[in-house]
Wavefront OBJ file of the C-alpha trace (Angstrom):
o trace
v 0.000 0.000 0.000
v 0.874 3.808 -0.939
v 2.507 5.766 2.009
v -0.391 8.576 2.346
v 1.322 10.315 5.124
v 3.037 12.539 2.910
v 0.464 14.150 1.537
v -1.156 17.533 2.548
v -4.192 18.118 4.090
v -7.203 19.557 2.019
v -9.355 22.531 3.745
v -11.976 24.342 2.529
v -14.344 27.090 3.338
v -16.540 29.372 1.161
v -14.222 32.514 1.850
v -11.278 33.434 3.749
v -13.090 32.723 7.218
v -11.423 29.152 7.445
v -8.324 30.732 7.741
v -8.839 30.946 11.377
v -9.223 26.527 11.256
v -5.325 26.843 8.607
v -4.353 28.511 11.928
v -4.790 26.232 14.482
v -3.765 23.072 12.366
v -1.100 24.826 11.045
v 0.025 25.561 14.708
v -0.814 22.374 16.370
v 0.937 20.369 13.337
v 3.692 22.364 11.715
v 5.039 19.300 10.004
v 2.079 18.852 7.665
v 1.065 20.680 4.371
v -1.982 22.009 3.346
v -4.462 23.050 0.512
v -6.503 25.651 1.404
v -9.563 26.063 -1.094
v -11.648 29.165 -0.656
v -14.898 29.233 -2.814
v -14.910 32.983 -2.911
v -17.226 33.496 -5.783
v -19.927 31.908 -4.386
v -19.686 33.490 -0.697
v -21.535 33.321 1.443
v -22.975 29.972 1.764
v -24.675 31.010 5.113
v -27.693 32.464 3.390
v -28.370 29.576 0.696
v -30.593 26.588 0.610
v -29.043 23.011 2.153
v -29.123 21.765 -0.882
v -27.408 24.701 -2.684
v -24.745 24.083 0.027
v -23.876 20.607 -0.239
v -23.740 20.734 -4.525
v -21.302 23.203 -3.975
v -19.110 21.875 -1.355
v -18.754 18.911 -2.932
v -17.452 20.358 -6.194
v -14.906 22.401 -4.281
v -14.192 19.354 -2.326
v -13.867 17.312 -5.820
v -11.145 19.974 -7.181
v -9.275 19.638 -3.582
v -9.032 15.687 -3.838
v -7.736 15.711 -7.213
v -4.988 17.194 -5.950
v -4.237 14.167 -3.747
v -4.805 15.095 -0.018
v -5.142 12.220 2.641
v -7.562 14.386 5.008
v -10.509 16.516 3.995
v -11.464 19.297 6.219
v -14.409 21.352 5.857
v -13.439 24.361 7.670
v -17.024 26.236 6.691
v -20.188 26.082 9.071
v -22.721 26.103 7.018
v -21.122 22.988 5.034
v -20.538 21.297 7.863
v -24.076 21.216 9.009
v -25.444 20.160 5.564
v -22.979 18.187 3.548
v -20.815 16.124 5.520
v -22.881 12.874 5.005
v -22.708 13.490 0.998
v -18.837 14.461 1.202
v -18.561 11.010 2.950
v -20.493 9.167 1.030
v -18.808 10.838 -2.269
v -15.249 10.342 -0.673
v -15.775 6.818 1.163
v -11.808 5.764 1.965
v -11.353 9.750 3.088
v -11.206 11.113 6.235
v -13.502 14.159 6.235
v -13.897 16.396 9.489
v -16.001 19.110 9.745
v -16.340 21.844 12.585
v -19.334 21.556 14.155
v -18.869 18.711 16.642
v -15.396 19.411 17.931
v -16.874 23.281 18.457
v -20.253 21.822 20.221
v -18.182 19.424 22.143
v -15.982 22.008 23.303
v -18.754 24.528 24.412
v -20.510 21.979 26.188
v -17.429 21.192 28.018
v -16.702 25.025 29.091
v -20.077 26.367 29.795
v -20.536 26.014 33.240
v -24.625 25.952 33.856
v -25.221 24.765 30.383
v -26.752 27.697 28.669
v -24.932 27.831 25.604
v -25.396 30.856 22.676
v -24.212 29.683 19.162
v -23.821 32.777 16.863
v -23.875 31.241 13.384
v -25.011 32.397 10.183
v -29.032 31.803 9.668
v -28.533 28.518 7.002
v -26.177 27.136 10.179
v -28.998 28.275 12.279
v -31.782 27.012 10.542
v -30.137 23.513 10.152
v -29.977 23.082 13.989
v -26.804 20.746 13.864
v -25.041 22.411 16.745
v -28.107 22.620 19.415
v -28.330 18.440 18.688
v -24.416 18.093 18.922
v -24.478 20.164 21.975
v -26.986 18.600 23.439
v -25.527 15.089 22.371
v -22.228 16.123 24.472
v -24.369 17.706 27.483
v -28.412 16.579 27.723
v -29.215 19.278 30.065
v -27.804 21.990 28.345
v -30.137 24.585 26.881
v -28.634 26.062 24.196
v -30.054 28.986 21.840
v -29.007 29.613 17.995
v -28.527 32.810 17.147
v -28.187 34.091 13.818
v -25.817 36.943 13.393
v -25.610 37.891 9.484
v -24.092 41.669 10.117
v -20.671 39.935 11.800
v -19.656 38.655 8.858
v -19.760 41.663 6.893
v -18.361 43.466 10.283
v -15.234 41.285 10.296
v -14.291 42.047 6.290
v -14.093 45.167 6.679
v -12.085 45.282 9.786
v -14.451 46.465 12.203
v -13.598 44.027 15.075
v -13.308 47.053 17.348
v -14.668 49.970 17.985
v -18.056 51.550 18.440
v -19.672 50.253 15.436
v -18.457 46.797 16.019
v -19.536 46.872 20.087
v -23.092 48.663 18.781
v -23.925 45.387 16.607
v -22.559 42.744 19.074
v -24.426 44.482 21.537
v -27.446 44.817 19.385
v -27.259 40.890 19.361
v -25.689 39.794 22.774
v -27.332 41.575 25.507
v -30.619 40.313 25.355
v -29.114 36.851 25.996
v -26.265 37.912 28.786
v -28.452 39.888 30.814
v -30.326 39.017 33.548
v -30.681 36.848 36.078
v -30.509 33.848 33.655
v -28.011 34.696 30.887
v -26.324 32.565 29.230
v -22.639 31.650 30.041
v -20.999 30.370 27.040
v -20.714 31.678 23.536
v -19.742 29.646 20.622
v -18.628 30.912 17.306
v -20.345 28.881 14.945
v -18.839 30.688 12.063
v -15.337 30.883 11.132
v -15.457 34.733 10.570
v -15.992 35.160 14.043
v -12.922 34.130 16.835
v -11.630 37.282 14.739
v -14.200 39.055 16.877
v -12.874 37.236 19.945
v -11.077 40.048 22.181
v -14.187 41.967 21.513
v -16.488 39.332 23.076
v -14.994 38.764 25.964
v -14.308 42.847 26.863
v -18.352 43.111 26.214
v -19.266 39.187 28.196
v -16.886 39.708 30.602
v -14.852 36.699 32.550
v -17.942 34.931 33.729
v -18.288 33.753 29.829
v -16.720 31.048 27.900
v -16.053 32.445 24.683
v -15.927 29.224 22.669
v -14.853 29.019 18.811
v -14.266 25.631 17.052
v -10.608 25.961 15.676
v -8.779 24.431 17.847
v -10.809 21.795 19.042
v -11.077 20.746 15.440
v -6.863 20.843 14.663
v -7.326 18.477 17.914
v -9.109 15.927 16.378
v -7.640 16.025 13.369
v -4.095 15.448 14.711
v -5.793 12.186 16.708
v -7.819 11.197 13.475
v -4.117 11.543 11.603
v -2.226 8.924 14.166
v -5.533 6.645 14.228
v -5.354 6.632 10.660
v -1.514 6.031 10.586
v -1.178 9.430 8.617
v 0.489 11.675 10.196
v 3.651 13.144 8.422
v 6.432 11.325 9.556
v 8.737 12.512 6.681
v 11.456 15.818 6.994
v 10.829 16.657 3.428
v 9.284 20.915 2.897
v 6.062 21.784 3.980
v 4.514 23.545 1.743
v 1.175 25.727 2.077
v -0.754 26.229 -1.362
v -3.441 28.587 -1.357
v -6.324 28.520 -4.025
v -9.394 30.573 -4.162
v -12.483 30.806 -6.951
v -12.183 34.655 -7.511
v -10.333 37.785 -6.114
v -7.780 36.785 -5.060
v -6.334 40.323 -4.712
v -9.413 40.938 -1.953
v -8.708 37.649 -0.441
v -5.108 38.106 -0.113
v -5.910 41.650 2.142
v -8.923 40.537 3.872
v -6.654 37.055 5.085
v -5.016 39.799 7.606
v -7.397 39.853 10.194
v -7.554 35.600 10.133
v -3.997 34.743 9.983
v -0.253 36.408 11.123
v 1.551 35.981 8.534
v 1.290 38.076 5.058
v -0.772 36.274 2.306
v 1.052 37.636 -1.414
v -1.883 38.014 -3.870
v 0.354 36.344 -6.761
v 1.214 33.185 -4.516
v -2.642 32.888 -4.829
v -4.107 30.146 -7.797
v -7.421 31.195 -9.287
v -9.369 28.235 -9.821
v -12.398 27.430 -12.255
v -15.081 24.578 -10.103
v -17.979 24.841 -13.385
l 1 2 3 4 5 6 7 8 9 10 11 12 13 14 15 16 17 18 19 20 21 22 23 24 25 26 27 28 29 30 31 32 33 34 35 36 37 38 39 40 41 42 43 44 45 46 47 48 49 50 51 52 53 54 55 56 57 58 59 60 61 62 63 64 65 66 67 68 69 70 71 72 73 74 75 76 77 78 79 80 81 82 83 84 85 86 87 88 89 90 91 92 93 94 95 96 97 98 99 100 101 102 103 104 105 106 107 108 109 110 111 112 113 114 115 116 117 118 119 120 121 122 123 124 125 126 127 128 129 130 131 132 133 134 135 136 137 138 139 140 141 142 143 144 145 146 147 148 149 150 151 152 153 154 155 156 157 158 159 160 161 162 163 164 165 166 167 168 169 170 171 172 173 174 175 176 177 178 179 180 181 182 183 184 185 186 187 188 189 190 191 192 193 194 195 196 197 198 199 200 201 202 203 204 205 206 207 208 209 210 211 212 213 214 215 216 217 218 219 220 221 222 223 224 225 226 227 228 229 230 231 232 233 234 235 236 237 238 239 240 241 242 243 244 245 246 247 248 249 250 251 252 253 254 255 256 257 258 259 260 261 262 263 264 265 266 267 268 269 270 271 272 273 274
């Protein structure tokens, strides 16, 4: 049999939010390379039908495994919620992860009374995976979905300070962390929004968990790898390859609120999915 382990990871996401997932499996295992696939001309997924969803993540998710990847990660929300089953079924001797259960997992562990807020977009909202994956982690947790479109837009143009930014997170958070039964954990169900982490926990205070699923899901991944017998054990380059569907100009300047390092516009590969 083929040695797989050398062979990068694929990750995809409708836009540039996903960036913040490259992050933390790019941190927790420098010794593997990735394929990032942003679908950029089709953003945002969050406010299209399930079915819209899942026809287009698995075309992106087609164009990524033709490139030869051993793990399939579907950094995006909203395609985690409604096309994981057809990814797997499309891609049977794959591995494919998606976001939504190591980010419910981890909320349910942090919130300490078990009343859990998961901003999302309204498609992630309406499809209701994370309440039932929260609720599969912690039964007595009572957990409200909360769609927050105007993030998003918020966290593209840089605004994840100030007083327009605290204006809208107010507009959405204080009716649920106020009073005498607020909630006490907040999961990110969106990729866009751990950028709008320091900003959450200056308005929710200590008291709140302020939960996103990046990390949790570099965890698993890195435990699915060695299960799997994939992990990298080579010393050859790691390389990082960076594709997106259009602009990659916008995508290249937008990438630096989501990642560190500086993105170069012409290290960026348009790609065609039709």
């Amino acid at each position: 049999m083929d040695d797989l382990s050398p062979l990068p990871i694929g990750i995809f996401d409708s836009g540039v939010g996903g960036l913040t997932v490259l992050k933390a499996v790019r941190d927790r295992l420098p010794r593997e390379s990735l394929i990032y696939l942003g679908d950029t001309a089709r953003l945002p997924y969050g406010t299209k039908s399930a079915q819209t969803v899942a026809a287009y993540a698995l075309e992106a998710s087609r164009r990524l495994v033709s490139y030869g990847i051993k793990l399939l990660l579907v950094a995006d929300n909203t395609s985690s919620a409604h096309a994981l089953d057809a990814l797997r079924a499309e891609f049977p001797g794959l591995p494919v992860v998606g976001v939504v259960e190591p980010g419910a997992a981890a909320a349910a562990a942090a919130s300490a009374r078990g009343r859990i807020v998961v901003a999302a977009s309204e498609s992630t909202v309406q499809a209701g995976v994370y309440p039932r994956a929260i609720l599969h982690s912690r039964p007595n947790a009572r957990v409200t979905a909360l769609p927050c479109p105007l993030f998003v837009a918020m966290v593209e143009e840089g605004l994840t300070e100030g007083p327009i930014a605290e204006q809208i997170a107010r507009h959405y958070l204080d009716p649920l962390f106020t009073g005498p039964d607020a909630a006490d954990c907040l999961l990110s169900g969106c990729t866009h929004f751990p950028a709008l982490a320091p900003l959450f926990h200056r308005l929710l205070g200590p008291e709140v968990a302020v939960v996103d699923s990046a990390t949790t899901t570099a965890m698993v991944v890195e435990d699915l790898l060695a299960l799997r017998h994939l992990a990298n054990r080579g010393d050859g380059p790691v390389t990082l390859r960076t594709l997106v569907t259009d602009a990659p100009e916008r995508f290249a300047r937008v990438a630096r609120v989501f990642v560190p390092w500086t993105i170069d516009p012409a290290e960026v590969e348009l790609v065609d999915l039709g």
